[in-house]
ZAMAR-817137 format. One record per residue: x, y, z of N, C-alpha, C, CB in turn; chain. Coordinates in pm, 1 decimal, always signed. Glycine has a CB too. Layout:
<node n_c1="X" n_c2="Y" n_c3="Z" ca_c1="X" ca_c2="Y" ca_c3="Z" c_c1="X" c_c2="Y" c_c3="Z" cb_c1="X" cb_c2="Y" cb_c3="Z" kette="A"/>
...
END
This chain:
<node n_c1="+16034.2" n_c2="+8782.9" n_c3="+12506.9" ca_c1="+15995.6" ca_c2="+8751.3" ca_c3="+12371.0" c_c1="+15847.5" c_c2="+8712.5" c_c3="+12367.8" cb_c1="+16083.8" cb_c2="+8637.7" cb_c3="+12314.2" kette="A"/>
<node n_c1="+15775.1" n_c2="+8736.2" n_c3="+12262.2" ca_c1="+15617.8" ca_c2="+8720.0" ca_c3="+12263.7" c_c1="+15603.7" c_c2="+8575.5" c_c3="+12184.4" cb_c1="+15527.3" cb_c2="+8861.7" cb_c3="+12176.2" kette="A"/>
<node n_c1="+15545.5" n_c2="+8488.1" n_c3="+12260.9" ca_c1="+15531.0" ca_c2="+8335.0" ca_c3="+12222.0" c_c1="+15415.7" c_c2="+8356.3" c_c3="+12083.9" cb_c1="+15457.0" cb_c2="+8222.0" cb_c3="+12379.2" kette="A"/>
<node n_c1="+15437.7" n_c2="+8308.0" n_c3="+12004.8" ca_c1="+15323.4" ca_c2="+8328.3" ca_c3="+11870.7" c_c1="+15200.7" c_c2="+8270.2" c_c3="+11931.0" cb_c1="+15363.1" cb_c2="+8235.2" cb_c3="+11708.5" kette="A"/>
<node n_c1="+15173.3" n_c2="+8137.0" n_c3="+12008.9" ca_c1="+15085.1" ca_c2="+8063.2" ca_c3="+12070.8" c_c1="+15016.4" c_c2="+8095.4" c_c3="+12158.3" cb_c1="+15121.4" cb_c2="+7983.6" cb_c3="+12104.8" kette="A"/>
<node n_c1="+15077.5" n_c2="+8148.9" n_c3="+12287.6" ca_c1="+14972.8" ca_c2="+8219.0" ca_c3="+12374.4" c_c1="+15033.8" c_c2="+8386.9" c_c3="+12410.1" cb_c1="+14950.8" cb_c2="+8115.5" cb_c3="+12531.8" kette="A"/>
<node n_c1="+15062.1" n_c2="+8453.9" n_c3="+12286.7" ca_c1="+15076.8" ca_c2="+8594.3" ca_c3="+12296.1" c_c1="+15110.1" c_c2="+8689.9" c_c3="+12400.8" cb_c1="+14986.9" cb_c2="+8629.6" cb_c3="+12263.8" kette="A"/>
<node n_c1="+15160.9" n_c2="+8592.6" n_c3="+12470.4" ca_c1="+15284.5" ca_c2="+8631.4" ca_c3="+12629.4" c_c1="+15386.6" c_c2="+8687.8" c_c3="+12619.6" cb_c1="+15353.9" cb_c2="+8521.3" cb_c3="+12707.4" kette="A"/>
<node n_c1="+15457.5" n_c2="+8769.8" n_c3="+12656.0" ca_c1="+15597.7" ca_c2="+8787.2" ca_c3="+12651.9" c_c1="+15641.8" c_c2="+8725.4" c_c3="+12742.9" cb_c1="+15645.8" cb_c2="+8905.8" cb_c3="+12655.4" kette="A"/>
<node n_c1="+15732.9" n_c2="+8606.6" n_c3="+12711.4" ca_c1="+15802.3" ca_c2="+8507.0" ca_c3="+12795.6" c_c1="+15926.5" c_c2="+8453.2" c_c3="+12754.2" cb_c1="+15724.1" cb_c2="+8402.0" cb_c3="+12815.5" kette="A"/>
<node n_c1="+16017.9" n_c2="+8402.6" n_c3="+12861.6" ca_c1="+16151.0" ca_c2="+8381.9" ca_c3="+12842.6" c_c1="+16195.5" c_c2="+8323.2" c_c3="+12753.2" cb_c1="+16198.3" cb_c2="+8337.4" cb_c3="+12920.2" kette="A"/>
<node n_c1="+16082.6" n_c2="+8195.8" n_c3="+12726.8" ca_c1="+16115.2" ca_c2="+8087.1" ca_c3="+12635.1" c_c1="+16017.6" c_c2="+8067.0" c_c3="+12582.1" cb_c1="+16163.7" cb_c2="+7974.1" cb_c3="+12677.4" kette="A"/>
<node n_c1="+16008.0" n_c2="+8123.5" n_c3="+12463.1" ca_c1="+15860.5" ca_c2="+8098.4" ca_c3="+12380.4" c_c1="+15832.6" c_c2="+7948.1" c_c3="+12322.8" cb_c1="+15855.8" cb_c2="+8201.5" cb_c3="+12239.6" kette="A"/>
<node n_c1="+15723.8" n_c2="+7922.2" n_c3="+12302.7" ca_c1="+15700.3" ca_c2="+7788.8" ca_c3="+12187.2" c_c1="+15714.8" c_c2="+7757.3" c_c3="+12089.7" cb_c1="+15624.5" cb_c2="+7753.2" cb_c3="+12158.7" kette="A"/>
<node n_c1="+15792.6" n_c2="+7709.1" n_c3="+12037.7" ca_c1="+15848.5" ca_c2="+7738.2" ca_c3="+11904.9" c_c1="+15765.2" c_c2="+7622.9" c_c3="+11756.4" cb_c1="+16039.5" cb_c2="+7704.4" cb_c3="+11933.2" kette="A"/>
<node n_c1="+15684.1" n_c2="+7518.4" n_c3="+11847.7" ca_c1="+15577.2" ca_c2="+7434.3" ca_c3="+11770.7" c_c1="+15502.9" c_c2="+7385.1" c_c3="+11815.5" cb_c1="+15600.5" cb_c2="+7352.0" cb_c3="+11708.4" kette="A"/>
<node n_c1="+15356.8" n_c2="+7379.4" n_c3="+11786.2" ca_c1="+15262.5" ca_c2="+7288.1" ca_c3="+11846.3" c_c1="+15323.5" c_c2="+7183.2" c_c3="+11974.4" cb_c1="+15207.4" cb_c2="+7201.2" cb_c3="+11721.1" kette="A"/>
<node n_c1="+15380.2" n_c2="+7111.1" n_c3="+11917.4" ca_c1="+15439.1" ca_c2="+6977.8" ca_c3="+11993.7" c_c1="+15528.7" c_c2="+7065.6" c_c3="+12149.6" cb_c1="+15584.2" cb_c2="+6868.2" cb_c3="+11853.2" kette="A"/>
<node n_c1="+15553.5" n_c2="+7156.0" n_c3="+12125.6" ca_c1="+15615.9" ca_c2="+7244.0" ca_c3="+12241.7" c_c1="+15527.8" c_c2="+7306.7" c_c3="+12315.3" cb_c1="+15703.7" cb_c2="+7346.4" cb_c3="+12199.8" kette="A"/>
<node n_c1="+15430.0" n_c2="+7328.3" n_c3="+12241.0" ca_c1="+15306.4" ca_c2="+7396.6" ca_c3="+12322.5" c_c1="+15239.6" c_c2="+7297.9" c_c3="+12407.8" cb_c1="+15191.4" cb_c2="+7459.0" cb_c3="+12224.9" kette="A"/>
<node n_c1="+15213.0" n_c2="+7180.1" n_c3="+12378.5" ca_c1="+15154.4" ca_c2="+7081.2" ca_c3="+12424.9" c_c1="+15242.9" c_c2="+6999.1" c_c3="+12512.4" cb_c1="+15101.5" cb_c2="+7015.5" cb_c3="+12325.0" kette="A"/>
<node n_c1="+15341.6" n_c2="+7004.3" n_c3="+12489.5" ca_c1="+15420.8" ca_c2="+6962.0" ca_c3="+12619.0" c_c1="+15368.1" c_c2="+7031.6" c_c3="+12746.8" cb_c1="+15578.2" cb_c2="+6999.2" cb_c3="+12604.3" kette="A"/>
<node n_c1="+15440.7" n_c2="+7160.9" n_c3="+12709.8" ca_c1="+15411.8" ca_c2="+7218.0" ca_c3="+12806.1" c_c1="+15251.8" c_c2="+7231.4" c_c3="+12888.7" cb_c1="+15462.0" cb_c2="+7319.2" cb_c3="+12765.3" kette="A"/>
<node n_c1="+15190.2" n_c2="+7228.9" n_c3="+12798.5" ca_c1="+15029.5" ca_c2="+7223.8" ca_c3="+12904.4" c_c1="+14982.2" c_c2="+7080.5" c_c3="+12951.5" cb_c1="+14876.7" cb_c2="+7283.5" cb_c3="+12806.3" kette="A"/>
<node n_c1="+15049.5" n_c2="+7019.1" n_c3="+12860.8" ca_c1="+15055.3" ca_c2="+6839.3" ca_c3="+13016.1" c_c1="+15074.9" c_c2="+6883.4" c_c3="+13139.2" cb_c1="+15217.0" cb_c2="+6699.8" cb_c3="+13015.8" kette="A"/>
<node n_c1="+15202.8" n_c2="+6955.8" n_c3="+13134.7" ca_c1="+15299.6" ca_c2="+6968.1" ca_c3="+13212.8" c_c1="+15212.9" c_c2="+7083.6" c_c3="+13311.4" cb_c1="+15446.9" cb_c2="+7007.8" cb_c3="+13132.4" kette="A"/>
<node n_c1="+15128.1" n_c2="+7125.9" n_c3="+13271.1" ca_c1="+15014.5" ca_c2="+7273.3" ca_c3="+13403.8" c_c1="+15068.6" c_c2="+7380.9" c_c3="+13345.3" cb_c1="+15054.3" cb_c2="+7295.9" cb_c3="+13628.5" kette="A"/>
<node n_c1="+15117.0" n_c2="+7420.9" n_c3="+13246.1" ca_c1="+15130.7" ca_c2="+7546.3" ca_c3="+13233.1" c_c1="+15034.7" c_c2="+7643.3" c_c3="+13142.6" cb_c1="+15249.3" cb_c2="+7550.6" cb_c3="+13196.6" kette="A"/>
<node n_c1="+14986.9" n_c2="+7718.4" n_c3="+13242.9" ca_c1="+14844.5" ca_c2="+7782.4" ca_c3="+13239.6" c_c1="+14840.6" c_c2="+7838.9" c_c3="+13133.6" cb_c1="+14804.1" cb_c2="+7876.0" cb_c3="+13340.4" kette="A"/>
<node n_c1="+14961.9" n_c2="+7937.2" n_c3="+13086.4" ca_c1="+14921.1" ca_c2="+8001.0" ca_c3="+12933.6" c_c1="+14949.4" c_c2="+7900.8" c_c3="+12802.0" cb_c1="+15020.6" cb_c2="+8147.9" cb_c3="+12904.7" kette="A"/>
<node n_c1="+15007.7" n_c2="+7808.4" n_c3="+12824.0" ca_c1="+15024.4" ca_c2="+7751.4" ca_c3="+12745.5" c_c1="+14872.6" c_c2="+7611.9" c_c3="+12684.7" cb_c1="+15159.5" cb_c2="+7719.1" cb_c3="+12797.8" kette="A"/>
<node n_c1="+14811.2" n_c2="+7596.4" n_c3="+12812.5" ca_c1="+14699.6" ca_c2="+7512.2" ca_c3="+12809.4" c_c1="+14606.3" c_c2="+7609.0" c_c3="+12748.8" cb_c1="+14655.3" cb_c2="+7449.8" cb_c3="+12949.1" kette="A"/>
<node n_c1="+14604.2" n_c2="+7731.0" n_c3="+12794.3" ca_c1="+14518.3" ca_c2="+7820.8" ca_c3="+12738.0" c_c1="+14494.1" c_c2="+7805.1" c_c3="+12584.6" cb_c1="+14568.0" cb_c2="+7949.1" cb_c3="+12768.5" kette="A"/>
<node n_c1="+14649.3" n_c2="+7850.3" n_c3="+12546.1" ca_c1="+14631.7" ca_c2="+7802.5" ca_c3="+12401.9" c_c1="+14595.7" c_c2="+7726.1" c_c3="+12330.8" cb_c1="+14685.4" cb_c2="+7793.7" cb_c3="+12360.6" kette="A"/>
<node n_c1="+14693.8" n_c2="+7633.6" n_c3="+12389.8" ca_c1="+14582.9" ca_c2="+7518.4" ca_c3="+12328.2" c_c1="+14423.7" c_c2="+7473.1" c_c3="+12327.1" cb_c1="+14621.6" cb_c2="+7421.0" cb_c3="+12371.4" kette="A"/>
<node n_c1="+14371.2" n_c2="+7541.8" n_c3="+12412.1" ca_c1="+14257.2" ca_c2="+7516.0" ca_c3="+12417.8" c_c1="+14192.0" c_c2="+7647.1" c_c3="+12294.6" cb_c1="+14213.6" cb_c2="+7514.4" cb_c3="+12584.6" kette="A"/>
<node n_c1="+14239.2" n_c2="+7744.1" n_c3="+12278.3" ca_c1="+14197.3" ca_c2="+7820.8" ca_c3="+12177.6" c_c1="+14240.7" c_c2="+7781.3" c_c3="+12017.5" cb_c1="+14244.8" cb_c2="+7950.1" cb_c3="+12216.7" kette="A"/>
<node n_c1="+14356.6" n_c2="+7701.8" n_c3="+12028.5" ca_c1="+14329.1" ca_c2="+7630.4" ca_c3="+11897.7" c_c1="+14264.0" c_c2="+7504.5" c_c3="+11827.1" cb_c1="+14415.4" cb_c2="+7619.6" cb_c3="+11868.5" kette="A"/>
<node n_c1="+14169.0" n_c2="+7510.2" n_c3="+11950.2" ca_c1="+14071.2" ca_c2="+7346.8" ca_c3="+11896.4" c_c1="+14194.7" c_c2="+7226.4" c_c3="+11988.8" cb_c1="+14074.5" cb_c2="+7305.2" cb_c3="+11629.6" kette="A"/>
<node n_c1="+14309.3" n_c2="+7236.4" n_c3="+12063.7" ca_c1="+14338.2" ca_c2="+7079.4" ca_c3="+12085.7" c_c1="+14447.7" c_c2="+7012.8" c_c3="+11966.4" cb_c1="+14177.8" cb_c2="+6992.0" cb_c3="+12073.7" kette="A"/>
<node n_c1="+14474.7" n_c2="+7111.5" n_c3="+11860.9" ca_c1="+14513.9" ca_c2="+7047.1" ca_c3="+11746.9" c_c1="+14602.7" c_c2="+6952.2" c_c3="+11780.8" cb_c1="+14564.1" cb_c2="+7128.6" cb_c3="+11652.1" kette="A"/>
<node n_c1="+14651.3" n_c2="+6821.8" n_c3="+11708.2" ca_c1="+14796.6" ca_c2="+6744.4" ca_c3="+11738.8" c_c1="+14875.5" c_c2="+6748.0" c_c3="+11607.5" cb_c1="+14777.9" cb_c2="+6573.4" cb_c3="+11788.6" kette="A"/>
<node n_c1="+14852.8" n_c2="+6858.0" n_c3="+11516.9" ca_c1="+14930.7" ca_c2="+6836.7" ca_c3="+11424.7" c_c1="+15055.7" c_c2="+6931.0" c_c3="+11435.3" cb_c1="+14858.1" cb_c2="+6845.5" cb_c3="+11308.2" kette="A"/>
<node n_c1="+15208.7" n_c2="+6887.0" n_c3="+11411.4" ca_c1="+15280.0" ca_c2="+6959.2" ca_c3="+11477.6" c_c1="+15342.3" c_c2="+7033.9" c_c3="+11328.6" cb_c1="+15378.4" cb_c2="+6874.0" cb_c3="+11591.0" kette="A"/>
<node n_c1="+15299.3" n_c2="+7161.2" n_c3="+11372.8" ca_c1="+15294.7" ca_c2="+7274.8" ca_c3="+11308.7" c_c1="+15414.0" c_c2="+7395.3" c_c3="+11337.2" cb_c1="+15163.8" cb_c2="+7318.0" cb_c3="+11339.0" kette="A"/>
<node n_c1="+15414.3" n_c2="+7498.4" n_c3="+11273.0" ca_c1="+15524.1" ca_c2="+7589.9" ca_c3="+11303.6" c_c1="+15405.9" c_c2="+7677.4" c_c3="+11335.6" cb_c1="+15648.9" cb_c2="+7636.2" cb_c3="+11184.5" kette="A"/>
<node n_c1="+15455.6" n_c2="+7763.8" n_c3="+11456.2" ca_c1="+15391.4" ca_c2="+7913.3" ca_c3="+11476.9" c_c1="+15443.2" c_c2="+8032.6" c_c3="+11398.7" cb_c1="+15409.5" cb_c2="+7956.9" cb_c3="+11620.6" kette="A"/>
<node n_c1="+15392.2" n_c2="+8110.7" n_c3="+11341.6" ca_c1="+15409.4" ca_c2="+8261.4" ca_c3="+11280.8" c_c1="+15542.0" c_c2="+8245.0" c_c3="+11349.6" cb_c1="+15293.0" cb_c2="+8409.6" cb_c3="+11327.0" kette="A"/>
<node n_c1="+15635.0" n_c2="+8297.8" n_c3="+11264.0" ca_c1="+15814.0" ca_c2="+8350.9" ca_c3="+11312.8" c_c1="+15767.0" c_c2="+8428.8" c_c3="+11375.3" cb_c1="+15943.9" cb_c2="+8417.5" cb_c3="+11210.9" kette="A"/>
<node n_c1="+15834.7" n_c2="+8484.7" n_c3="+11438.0" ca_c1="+15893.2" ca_c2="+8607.3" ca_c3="+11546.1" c_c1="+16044.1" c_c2="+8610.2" c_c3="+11540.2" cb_c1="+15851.0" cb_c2="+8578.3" cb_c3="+11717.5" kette="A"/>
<node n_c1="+16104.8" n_c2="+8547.9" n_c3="+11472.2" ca_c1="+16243.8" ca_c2="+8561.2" ca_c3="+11472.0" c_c1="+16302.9" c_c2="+8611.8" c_c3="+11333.8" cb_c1="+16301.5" cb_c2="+8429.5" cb_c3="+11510.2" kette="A"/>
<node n_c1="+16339.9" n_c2="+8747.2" n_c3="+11388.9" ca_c1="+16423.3" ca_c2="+8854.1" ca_c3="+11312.7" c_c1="+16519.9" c_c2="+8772.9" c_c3="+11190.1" cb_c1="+16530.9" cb_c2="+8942.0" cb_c3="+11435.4" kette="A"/>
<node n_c1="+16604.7" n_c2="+8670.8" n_c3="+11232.7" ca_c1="+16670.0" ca_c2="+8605.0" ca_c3="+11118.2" c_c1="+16652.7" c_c2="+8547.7" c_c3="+11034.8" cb_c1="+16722.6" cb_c2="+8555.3" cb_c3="+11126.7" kette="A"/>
<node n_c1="+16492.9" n_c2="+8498.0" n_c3="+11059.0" ca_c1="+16403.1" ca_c2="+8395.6" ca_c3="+10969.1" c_c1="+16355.0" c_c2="+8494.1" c_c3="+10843.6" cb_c1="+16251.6" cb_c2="+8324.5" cb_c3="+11066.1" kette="A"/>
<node n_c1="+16329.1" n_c2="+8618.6" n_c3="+10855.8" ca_c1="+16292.8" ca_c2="+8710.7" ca_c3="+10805.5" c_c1="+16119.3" c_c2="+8713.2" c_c3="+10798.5" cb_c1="+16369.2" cb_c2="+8712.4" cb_c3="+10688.0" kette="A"/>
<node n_c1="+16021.2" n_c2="+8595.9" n_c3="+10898.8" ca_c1="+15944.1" ca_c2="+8643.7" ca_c3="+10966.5" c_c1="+15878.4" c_c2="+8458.0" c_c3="+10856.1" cb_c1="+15893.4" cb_c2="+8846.7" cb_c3="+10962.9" kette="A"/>
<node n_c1="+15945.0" n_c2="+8437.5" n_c3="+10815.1" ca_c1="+15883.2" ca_c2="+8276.4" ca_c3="+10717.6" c_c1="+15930.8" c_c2="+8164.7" c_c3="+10817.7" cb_c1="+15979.6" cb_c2="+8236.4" cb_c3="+10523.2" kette="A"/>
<node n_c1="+15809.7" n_c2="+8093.3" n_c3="+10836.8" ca_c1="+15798.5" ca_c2="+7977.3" ca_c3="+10878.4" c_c1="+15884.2" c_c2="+7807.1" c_c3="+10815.1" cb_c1="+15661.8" cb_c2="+7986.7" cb_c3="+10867.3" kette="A"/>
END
């Protein structure tokens, strides 16, 4: 599945800011990436759907 955040196809995508940023505490390289391309933000936000059932709305 392609993470909206760091545009990976990966097992378990990020499903909000606050998930993204976990994870790059935590060393994970594409995920720090991102965050570093969105300014650092801490506001916990929804990423663009990617999920077919949502019908693509946040």
């Amino acid at each position: 599945m392609i993470c909206a955040f760091c545009q990976q196809d990966v097992r378990t995508p990020c499903h909000t800011v606050q998930e993204m940023q976990q994870r790059a505490a935590d060393h994970i390289d594409r995920c720090e990436n991102a965050l570093r391309r969105q300014g650092g933000g801490s506001h916990p936000e929804r990423a663009p759907s990617t999920d077919i059932g949502s019908g693509g709305k946040a």
